[in-house]
C-alpha positions in Angstrom: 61.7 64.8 105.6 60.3 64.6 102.0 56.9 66.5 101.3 53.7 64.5 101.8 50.3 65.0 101.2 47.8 63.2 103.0 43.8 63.1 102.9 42.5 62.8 106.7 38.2 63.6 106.9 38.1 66.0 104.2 41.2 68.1 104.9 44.8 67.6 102.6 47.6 67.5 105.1 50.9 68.7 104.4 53.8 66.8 106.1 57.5 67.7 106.0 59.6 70.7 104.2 57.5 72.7 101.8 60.3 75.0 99.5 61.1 76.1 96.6 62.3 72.6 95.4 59.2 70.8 96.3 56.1 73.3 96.3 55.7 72.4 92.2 54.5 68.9 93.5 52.1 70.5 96.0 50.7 72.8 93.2 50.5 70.2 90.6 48.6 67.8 93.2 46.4 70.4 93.7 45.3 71.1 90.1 44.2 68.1 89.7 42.2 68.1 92.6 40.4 71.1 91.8 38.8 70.0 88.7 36.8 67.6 90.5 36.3 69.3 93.6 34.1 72.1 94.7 36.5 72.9 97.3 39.7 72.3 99.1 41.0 72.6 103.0 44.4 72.4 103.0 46.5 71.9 106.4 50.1 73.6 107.3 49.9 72.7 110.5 52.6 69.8 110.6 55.0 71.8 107.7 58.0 71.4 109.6 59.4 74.5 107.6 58.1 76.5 104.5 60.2 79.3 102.5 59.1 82.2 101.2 58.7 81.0 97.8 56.5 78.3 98.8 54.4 80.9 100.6 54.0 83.2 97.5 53.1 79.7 95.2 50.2 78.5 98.5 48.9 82.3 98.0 48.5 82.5 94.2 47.0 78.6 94.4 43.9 80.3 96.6 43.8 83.2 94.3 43.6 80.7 91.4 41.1 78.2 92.9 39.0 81.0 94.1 39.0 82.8 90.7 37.0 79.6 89.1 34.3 79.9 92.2 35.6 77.2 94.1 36.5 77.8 97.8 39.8 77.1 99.5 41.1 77.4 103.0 44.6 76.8 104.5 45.2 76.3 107.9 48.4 77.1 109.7 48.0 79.7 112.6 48.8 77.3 115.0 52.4 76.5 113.6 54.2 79.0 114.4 56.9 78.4 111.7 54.3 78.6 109.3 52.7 81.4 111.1 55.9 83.4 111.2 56.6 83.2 107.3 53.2 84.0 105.9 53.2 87.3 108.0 56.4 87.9 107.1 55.5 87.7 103.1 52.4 89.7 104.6 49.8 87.0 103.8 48.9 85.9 107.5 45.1 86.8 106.4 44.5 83.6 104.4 45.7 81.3 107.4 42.8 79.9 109.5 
């Protein structure tokens, strides 16, 4: 299944496989949101799988969109796939 982003009552949803391939599209998407939002909630919790790499790029995304005083949230704990490789890159702290 291809990656797609979806906006559902305020929150981006992420459908499909998010890699190394595809996580580019994600991140651009999400610049361009930023500069015209104050904030962004972004959902995980239908990722069907997510690499490591992807991981590292969602993580440096919330450092970046924090670092211009914008807030950013990512939820995912209830996926366990997702769950499983952000603890395993040691960055289960910024799932909700």
């Amino acid at each position: 299944m291809a990656l797609k982003i979806n906006y559902n009552s305020g929150v981006y949803e992420i459908k499909g496989l998010l890699n190394s391939q595809n996580s580019v599209y994600l991140e651009n998407h999400l610049n361009a949101l930023i500069a015209r939002e104050t904030g962004i909630v972004l959902s995980l919790e239908k990722i069907t799988a997510i690499d490591s790499y992807a991981v590292k790029r969602v993580v440096l995304l919330q450092e970046q969109i924090v670092k211009s005083d914008k807030s950013f949230f990512v939820i995912g704990k209830n996926n366990k796939g997702v769950n499983d490789q952000f603890e395993a890159s040691n960055y289960n702290n910024i799932l909700l």
